[in-house]
One Martini backbone bead per residue (centre of mass of N, CA, C, O) as a GRO file, in nm:
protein
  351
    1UNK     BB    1   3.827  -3.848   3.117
    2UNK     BB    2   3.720  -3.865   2.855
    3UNK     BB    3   3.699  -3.704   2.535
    4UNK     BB    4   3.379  -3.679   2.367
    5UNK     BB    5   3.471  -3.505   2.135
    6UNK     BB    6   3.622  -3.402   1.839
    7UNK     BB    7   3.861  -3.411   1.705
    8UNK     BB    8   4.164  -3.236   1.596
    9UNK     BB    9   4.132  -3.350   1.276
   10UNK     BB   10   3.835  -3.260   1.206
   11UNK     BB   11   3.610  -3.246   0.935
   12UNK     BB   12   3.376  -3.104   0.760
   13UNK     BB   13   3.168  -3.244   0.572
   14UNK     BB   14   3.105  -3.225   0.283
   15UNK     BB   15   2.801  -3.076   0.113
   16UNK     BB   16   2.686  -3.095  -0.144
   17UNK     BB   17   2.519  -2.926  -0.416
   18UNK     BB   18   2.189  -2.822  -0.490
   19UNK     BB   19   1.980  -2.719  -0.689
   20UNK     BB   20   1.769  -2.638  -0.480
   21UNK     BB   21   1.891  -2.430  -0.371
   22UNK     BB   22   1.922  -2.205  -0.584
   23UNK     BB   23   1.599  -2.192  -0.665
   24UNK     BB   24   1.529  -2.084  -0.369
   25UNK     BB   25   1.705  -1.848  -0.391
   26UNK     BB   26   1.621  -1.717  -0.654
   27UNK     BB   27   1.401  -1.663  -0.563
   28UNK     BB   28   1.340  -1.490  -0.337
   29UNK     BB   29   1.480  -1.247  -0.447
   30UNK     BB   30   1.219  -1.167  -0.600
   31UNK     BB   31   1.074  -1.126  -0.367
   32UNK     BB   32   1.218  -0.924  -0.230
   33UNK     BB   33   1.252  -0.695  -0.467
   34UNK     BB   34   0.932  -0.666  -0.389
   35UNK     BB   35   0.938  -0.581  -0.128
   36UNK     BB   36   1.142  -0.343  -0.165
   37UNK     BB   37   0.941  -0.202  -0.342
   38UNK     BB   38   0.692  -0.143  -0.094
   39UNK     BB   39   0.895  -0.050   0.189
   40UNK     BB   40   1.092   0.065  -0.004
   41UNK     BB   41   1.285   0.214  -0.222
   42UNK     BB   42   1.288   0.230  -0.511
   43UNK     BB   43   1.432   0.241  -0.819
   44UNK     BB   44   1.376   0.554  -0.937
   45UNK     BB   45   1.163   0.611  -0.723
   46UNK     BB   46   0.879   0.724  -0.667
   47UNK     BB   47   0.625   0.854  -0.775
   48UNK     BB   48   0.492   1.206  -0.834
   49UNK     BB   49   0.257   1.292  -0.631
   50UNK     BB   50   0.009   1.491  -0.659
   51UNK     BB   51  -0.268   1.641  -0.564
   52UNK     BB   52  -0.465   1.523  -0.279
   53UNK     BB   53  -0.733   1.359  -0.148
   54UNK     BB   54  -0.909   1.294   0.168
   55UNK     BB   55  -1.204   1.179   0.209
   56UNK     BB   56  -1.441   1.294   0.451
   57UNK     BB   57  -1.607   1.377   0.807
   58UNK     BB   58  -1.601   1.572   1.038
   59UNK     BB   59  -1.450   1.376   1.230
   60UNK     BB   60  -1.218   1.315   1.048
   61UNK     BB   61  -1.133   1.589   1.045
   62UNK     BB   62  -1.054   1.657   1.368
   63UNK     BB   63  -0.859   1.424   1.365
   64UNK     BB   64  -0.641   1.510   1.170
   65UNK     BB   65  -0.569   1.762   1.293
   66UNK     BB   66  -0.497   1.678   1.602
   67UNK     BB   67  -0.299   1.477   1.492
   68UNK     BB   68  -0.149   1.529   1.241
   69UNK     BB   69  -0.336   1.238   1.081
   70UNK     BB   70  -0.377   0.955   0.873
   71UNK     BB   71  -0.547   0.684   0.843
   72UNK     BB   72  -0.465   0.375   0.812
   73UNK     BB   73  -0.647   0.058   0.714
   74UNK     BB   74  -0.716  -0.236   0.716
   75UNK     BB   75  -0.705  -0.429   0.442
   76UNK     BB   76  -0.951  -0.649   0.564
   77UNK     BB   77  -1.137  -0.343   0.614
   78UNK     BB   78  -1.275  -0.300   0.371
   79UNK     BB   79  -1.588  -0.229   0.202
   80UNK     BB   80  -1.453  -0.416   0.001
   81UNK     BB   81  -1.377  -0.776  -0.004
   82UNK     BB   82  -1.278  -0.771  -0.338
   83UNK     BB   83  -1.059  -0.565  -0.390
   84UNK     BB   84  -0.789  -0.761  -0.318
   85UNK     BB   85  -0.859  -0.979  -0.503
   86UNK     BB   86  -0.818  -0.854  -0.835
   87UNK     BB   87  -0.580  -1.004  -0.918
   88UNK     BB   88  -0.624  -1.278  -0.946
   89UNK     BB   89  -0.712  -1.226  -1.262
   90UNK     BB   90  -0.479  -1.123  -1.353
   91UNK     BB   91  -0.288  -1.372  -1.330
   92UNK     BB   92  -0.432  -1.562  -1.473
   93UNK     BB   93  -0.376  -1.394  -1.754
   94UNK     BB   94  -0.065  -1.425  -1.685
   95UNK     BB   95  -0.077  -1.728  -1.699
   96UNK     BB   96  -0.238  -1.794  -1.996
   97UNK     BB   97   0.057  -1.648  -2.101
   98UNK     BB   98   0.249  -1.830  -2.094
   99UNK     BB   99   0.559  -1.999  -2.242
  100UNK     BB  100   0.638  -2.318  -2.193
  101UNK     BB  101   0.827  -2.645  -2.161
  102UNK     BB  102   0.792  -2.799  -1.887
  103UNK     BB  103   0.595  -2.965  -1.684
  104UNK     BB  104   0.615  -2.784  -1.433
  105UNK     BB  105   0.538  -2.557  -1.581
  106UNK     BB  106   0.240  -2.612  -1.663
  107UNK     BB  107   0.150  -2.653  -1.364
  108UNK     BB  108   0.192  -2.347  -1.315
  109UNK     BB  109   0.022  -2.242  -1.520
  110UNK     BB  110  -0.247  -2.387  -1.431
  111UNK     BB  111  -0.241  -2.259  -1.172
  112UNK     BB  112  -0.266  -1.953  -1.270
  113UNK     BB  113  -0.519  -1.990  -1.425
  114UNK     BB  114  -0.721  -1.999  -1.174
  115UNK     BB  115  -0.681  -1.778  -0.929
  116UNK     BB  116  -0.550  -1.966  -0.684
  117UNK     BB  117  -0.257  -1.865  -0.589
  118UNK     BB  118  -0.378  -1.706  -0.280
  119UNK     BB  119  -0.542  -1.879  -0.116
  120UNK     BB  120  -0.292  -1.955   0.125
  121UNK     BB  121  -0.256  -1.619   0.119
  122UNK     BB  122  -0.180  -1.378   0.377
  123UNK     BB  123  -0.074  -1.010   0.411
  124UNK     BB  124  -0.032  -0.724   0.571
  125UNK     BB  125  -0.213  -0.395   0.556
  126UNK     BB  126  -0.215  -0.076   0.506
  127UNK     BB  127  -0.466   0.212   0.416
  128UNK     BB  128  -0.480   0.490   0.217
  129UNK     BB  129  -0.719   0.716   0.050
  130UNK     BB  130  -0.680   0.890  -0.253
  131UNK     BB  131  -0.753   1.148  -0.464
  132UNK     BB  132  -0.691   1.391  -0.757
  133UNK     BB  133  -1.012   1.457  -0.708
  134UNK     BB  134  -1.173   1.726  -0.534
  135UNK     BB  135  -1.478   1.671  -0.701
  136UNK     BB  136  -1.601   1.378  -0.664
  137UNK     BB  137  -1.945   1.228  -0.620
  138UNK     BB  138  -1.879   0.986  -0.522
  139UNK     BB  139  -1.689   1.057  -0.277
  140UNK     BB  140  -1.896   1.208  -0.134
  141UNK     BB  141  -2.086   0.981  -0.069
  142UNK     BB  142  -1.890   0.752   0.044
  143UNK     BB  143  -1.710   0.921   0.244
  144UNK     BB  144  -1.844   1.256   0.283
  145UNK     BB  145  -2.167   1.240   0.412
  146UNK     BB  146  -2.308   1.271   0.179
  147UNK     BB  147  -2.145   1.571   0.139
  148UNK     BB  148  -2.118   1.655   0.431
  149UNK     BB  149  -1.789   1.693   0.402
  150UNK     BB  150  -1.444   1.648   0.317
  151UNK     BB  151  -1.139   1.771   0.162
  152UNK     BB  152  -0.804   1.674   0.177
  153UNK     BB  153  -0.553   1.879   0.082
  154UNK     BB  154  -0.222   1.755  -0.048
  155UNK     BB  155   0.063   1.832  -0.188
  156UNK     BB  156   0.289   1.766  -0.399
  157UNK     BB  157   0.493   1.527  -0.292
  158UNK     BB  158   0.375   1.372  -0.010
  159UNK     BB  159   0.554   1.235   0.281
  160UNK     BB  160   0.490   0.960   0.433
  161UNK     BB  161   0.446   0.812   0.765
  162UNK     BB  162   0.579   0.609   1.054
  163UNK     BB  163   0.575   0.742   1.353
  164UNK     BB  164   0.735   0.726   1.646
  165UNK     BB  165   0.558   0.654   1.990
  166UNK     BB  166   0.827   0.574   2.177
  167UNK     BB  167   0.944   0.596   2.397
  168UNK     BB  168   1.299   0.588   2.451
  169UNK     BB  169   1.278   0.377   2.732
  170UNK     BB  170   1.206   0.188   2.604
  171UNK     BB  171   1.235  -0.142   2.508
  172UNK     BB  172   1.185  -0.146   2.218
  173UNK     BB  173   1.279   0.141   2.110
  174UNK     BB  174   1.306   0.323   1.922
  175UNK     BB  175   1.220   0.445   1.563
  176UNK     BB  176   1.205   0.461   1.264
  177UNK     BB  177   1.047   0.558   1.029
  178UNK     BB  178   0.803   0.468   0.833
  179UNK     BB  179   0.718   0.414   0.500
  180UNK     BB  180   0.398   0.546   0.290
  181UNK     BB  181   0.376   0.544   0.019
  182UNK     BB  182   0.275   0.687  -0.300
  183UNK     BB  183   0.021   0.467  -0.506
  184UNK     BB  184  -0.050   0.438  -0.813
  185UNK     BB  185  -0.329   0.333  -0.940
  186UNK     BB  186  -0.453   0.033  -1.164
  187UNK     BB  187  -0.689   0.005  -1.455
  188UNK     BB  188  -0.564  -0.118  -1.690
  189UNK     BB  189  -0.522  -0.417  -1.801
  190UNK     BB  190  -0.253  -0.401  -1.990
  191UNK     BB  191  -0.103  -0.270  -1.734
  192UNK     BB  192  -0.107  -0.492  -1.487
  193UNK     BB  193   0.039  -0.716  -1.658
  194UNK     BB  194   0.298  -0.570  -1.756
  195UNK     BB  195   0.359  -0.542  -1.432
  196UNK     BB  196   0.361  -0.888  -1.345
  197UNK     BB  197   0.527  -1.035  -1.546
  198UNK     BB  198   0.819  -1.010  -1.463
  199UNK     BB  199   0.815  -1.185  -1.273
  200UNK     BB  200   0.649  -1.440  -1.312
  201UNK     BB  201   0.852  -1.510  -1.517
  202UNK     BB  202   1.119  -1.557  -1.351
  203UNK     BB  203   1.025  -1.787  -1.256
  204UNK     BB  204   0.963  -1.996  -1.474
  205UNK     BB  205   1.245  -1.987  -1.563
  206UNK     BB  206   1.396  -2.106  -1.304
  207UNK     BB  207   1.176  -2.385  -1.300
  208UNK     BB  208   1.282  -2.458  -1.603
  209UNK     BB  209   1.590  -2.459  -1.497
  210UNK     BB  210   1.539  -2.701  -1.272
  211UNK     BB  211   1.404  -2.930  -1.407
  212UNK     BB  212   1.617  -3.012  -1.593
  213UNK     BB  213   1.804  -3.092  -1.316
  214UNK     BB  214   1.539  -3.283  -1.196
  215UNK     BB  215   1.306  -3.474  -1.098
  216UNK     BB  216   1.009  -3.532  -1.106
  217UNK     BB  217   0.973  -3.469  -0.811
  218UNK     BB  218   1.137  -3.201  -0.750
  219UNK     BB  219   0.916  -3.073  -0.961
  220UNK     BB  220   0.669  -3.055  -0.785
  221UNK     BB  221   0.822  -2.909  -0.536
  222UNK     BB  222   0.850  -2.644  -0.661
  223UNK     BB  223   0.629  -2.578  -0.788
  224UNK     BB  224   0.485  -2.490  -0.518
  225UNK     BB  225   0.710  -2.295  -0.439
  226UNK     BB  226   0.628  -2.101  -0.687
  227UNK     BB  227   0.289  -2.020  -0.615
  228UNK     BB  228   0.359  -1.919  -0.340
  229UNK     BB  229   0.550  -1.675  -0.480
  230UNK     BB  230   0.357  -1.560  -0.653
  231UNK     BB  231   0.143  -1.496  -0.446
  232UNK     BB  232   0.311  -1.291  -0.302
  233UNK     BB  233   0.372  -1.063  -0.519
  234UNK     BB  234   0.097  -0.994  -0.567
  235UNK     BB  235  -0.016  -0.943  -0.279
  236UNK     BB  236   0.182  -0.654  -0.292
  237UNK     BB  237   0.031  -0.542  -0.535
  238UNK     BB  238  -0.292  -0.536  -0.470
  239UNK     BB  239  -0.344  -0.256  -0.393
  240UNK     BB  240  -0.232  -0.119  -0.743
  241UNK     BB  241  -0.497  -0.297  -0.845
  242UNK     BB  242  -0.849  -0.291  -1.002
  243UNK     BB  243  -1.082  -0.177  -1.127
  244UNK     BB  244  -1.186  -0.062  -1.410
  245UNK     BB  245  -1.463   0.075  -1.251
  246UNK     BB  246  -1.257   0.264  -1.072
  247UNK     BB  247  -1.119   0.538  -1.277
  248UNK     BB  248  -1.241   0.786  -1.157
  249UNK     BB  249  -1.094   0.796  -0.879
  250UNK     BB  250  -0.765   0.859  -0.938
  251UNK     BB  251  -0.578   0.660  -0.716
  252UNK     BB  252  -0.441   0.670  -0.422
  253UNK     BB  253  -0.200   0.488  -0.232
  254UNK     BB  254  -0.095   0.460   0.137
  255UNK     BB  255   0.132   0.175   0.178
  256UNK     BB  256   0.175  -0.012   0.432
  257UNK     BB  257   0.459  -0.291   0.535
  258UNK     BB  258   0.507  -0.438   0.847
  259UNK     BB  259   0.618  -0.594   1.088
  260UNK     BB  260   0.459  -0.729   1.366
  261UNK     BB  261   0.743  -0.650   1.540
  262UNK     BB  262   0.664  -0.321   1.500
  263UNK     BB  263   0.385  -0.244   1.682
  264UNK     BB  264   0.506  -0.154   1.980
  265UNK     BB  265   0.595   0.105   1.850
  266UNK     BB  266   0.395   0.112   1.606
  267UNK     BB  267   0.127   0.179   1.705
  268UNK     BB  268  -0.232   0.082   1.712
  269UNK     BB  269  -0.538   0.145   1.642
  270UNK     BB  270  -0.895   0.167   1.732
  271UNK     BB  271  -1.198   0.147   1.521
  272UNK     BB  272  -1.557   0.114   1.510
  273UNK     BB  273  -1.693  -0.166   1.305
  274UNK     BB  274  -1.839  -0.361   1.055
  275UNK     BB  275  -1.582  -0.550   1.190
  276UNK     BB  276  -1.594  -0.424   1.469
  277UNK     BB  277  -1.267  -0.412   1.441
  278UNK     BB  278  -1.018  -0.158   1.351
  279UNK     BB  279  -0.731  -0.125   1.224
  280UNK     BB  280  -0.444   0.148   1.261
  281UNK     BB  281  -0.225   0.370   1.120
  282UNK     BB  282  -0.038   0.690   1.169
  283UNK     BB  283   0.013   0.947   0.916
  284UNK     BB  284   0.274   1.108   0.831
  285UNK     BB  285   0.473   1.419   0.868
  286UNK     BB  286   0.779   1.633   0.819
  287UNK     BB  287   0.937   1.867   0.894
  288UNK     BB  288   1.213   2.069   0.879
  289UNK     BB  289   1.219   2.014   1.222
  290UNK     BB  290   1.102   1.693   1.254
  291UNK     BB  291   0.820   1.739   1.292
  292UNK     BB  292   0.485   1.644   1.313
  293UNK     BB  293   0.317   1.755   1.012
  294UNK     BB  294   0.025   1.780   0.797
  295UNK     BB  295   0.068   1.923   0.466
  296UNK     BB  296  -0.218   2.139   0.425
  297UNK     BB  297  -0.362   2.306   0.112
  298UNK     BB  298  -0.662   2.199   0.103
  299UNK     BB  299  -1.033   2.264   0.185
  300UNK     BB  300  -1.316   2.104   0.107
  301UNK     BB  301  -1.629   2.155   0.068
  302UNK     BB  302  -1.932   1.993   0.073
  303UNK     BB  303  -2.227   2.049  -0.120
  304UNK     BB  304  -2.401   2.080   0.166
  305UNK     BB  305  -2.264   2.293   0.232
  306UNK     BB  306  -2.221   2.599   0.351
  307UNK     BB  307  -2.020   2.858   0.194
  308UNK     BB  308  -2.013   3.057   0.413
  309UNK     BB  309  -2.027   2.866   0.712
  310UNK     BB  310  -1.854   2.643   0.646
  311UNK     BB  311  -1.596   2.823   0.584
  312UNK     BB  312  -1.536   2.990   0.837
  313UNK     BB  313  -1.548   2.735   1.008
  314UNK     BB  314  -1.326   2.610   0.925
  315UNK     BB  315  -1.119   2.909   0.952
  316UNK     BB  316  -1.148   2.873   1.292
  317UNK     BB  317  -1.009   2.569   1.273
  318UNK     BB  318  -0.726   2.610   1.142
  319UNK     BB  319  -0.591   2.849   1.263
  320UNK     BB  320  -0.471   2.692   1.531
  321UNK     BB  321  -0.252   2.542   1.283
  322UNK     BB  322  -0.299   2.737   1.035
  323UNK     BB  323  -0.249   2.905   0.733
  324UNK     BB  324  -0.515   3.100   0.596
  325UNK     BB  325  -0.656   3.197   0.339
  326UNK     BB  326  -0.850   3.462   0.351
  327UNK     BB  327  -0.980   3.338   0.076
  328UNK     BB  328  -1.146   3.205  -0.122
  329UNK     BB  329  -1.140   2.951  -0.328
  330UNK     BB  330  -1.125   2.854  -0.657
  331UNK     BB  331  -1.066   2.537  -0.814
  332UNK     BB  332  -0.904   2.731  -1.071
  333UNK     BB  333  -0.672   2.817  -0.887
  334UNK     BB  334  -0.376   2.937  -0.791
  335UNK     BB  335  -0.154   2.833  -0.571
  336UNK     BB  336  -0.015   2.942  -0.340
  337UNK     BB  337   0.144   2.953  -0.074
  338UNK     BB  338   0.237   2.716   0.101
  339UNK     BB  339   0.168   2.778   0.410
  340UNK     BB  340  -0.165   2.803   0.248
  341UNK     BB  341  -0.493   2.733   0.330
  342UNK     BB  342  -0.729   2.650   0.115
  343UNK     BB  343  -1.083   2.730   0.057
  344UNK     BB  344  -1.341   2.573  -0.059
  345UNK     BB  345  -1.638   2.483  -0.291
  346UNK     BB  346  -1.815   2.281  -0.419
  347UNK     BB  347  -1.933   2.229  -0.781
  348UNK     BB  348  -2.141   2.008  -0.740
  349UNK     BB  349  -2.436   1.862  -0.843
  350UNK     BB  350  -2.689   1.769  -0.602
  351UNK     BB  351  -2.963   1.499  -0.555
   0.00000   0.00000   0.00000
């Protein structure tokens, strides 16, 4: 039977390169470079992140202890709907400070000056949030039993992470860390603009340097490609642009992004909420010694608690897991020894 396979002399025929290979990785690449500044560790290193506080209630007080970690909850579930919508309106106005040369590019800038370019995209993350600020009466109303209940405050350069939940012997097989850096929240307007602008640049740059060398027709479809990796670029900064009315907040967010097909090593929790169930990983750190342990450096009690029985009873919780400074703290004192966590009550006046 004849061999009906390519012959010995077979060269498999050259396909000329065309711009479009280019520009479509070309652009990938500024999108990849914004995912792994989110991911993984950015050039330069994360910043520095202070002493942070995340309110809570006392059942949220039990399960941080008894966990030694703080849920981050699914983004699409946060308490304002349209908190993570708030990029949009910065990214129009970094569309319509672009300056553009070719019809492509108007298109592009067009499309970004409406605030629609995230309409047909969203990608998951998981948020935790934290403020620089140990005793402000906003978070104590909203997170924190309406003053009754707690600020856990971790120390400075706190470092988060998702850690592997799964025996060895499972099929999944062990997982690093995963980690949930701690970035801080951006309120000014023209620091969130010129957060976002060079990545835009970058594109716009691509797209007008791709139409020069190709037709009206593949420039139409390039626009397309270019709105989307712009909406996507958003996307992933979105946790840290916020509407400059909640800048009181002082807000830091530990913010998780990994692909769906680690949820099975990393579990996610599950806990009943206005949206249903809402989903959530735990969050933790490592000591020295490599196990998990949250790094726990003062316990703030809320307006409404009695600041005598309710610090005693704090440090008769704290203590089968931390050491505790024997004195109660007042909010201006100096930190004391890192192993030890300072106890005090919140100074705020509350109506």
């Amino acid at each position: 039977m004849a061999f009906l396979g390519r012959p010995s002399n077979y060269t498999r025929p050259m396909i000329p390169e065309h711009p479009a290979h280019e520009f479509y990785r070309a652009v990938d690449d500024v999108v990849g470079g914004v995912k792994r500044s989110v991911e993984v560790e950015p050039e330069g290193g994360w910043p520095e992140a202070p002493p942070l506080y995340h309110y809570t209630n006392s059942r949220g007080l039990l399960g941080i202890v008894g966990s030694q970690g703080i849920l981050a909850s699914d983004a699409a579930c946060l308490n304002d709907h349209s908190e993570l919508r708030y990029v949009d309106q910065v990214l129009s106005k970094v569309g319509q400070s672009l300056e553009v040369r070719t019809e492509p590019g108007r298109l592009l800038k067009e499309q970004l000056s409406t605030g629609n370019a995230r309409a047909a995209f969203r990608v998951g993350a998981f948020i935790a949030s934290f403020s620089a600020d140990p005793d402000l009466l906003s978070q104590w109303r909203a997170y924190a039993a309406d003053g009754a209940g707690y600020a856990v405050g971790l120390p400075r350069n706190s470092q988060l992470y998702v850690l592997d939940e799964v025996p060895e012997d499972d099929e999944f097989g062990p997982r690093e860390p995963w980690p949930a850096p701690l970035q801080q929240v951006i309120y000014d307007e023209r620091e969130q603009q010129a957060f976002l602008e060079p990545y835009v640049r970058a594109v716009v740059s691509l797209l007008e340097s791709y139409a020069e060398a190709v037709s009206a027709e593949d420039g139409v479809g390039a626009v397309r490609y270019a709105v989307t990796k712009v909406g996507m670029i958003a996307e992933h900064f979105a946790p840290r642009i916020k509407h400059p009315g909640f800048r009181e907040e002082v807000e830091w967010r530990a913010v998780v992004r990994f692909p769906e097909m680690l949820y099975p090593g990393h579990r996610l929790r599950f806990r009943p909420s206005a949206h249903g169930l809402t989903a959530s990983v735990l969050l933790q750190a490592l000591n020295a010694e490599g196990l998990a342990r949250l790094p726990l450096s003062e316990l703030v009690l809320g307006p409404k608690l009695d600041s005598v029985v309710g610090s005693r009873t704090a440090k008769f919780m704290l203590r089968q897991t931390y050491n505790v400074s024997p004195e109660s703290a007042r909010p201006d004192a100096e930190v004391g020894p890192d192993d030890l966590v300072r106890v005090w009550s919140s100074a705020t006046s509350y109506r």
